[in-house]
C-alpha positions in Angstrom: -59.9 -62.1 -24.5 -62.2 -59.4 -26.0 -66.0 -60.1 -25.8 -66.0 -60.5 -29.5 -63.8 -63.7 -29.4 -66.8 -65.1 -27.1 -69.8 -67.3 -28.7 -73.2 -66.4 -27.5 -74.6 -68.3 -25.1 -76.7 -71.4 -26.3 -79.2 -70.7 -23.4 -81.3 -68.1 -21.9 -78.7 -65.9 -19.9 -81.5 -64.6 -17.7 -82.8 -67.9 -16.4 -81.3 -70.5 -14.3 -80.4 -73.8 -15.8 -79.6 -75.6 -12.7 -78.8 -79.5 -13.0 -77.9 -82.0 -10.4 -75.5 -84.8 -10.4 -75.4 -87.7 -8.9 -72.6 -90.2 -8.4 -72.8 -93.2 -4.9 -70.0 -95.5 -4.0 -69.6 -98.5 -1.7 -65.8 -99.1 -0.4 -65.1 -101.9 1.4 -62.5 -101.3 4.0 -59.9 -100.8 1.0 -58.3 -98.7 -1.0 -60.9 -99.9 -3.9 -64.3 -97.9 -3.8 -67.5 -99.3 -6.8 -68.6 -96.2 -8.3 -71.9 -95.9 -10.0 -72.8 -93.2 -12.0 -76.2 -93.8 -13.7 -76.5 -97.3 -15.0 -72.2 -96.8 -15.2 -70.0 -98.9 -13.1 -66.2 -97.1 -12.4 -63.9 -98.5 -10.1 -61.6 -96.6 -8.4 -58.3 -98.0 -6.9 -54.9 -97.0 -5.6 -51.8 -98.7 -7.7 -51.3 -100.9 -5.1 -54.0 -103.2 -6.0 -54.7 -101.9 -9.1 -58.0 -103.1 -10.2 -58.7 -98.9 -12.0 -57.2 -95.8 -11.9 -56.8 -93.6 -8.8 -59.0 -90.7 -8.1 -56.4 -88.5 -8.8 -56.2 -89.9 -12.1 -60.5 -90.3 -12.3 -59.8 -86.5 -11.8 -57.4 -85.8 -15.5 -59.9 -88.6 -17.3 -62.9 -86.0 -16.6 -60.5 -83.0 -17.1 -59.9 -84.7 -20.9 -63.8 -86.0 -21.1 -64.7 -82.6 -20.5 -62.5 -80.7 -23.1 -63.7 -83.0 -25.7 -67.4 -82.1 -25.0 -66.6 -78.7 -24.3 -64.4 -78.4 -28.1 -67.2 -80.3 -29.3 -70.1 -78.2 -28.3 -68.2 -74.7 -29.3 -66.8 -76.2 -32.5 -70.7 -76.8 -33.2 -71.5 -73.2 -32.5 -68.4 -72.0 -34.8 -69.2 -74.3 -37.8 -65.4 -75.1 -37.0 -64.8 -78.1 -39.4 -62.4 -80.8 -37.4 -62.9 -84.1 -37.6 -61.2 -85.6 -34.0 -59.2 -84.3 -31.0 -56.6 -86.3 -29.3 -55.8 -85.3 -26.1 -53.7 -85.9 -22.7 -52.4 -84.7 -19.8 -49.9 -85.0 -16.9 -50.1 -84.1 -13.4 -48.0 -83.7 -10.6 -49.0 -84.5 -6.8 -47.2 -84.7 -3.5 -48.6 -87.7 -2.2 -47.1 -86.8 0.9 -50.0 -84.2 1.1 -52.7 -87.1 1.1 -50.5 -88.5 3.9 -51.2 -86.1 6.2 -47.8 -84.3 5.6 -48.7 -79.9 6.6 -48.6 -77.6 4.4 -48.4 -80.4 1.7 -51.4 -79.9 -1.0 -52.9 -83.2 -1.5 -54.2 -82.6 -5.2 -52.1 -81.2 -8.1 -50.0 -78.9 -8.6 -49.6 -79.2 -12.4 -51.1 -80.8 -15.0 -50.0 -80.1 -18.6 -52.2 -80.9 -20.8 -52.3 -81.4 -24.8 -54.7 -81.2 -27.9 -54.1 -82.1 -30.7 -56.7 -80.8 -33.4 -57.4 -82.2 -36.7 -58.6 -79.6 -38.8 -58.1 -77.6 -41.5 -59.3 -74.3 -40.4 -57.2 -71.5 -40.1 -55.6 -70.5 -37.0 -57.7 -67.4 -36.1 -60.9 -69.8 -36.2 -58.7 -71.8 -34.0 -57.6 -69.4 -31.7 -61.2 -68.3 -31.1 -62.4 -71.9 -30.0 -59.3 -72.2 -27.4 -60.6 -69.2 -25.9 -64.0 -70.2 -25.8 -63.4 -73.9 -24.6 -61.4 -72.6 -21.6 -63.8 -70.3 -20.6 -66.1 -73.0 -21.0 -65.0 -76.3 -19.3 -66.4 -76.7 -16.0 -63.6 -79.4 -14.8 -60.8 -76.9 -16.0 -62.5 -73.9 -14.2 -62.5 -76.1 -11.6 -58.4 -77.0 -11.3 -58.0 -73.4 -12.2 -60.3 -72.3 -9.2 -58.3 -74.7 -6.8 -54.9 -72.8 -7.9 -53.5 -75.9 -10.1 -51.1 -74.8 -12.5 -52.1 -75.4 -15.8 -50.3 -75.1 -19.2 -52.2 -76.6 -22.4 -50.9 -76.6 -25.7 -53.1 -77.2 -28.9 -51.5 -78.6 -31.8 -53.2 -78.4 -34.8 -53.0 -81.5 -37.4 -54.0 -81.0 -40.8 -56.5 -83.5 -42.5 
């Protein structure tokens, strides 16, 4: 990706623009745990009782939350004319890893993912926001950082 293909930061580069987040929980014994996350209640469960999703699966709704800010926020910056994003993903884990199983990773280790675009722009615009929306999304810097193998596809549906 050449520096050219990379929007200018919406911030000052030269001053820090810290935030901090903050997420509590109360688990009962179970596998259930209440999340709060500002005045948002999440609950996270194993499919065994299955009163939400798992974390694991907490984890691809926030990888697919983020990419739609993220597209969002740099389709903004572009002028890039869509008008919605559809997107989803797979992963694979070993739950033997969460088990306790060595040498057994006990997070993913793949997700595919896909986006489908609607817009009309041409596909150099949309080339450009790919690269600038993964170099951007904190939550798929983040699998990328932990070694997950990721393959995303963008589709792009005309209007």
């Amino acid at each position: 990706m050449s520096d050219n293909d990379l929007l200018a930061p919406d911030v000052d580069p030269n001053k820090k623009a810290l935030g901090i987040r903050r997420v509590t929980a109360r688990n009962e014994a179970s596998t259930r745990s209440v999340v709060m996350v500002r005045d948002h209640v999440l609950i996270c469960d194993e499919k065994g009782t299955n009163t939400g999703p798992t974390p694991l699966e907490m984890a691809l709704s926030s990888l697919l939350g983020c990419e739609g800010v993220i597209i969002n926020r740099c389709a903004e910056a572009m002028k890039f004319d869509y008008t919605a994003v559809d997107i989803e993903a797979d992963g694979e884990v070993d739950q033997r890893g969460s088990r306790g199983v060595a040498g057994v990773r006990p997070y993913f280790n793949w997700v595919r993912m896909t986006i489908r675009i609607h817009t009309d722009e041409p596909e150099e615009r949309l080339e450009r926001l790919k690269k600038n929306v993964e170099s951007r999304c904190p939550v798929m810097n983040l699998f990328s950082a932990a070694d997950v193998e990721l393959d995303v596809r963008w589709e792009r549906l005309t209007t």
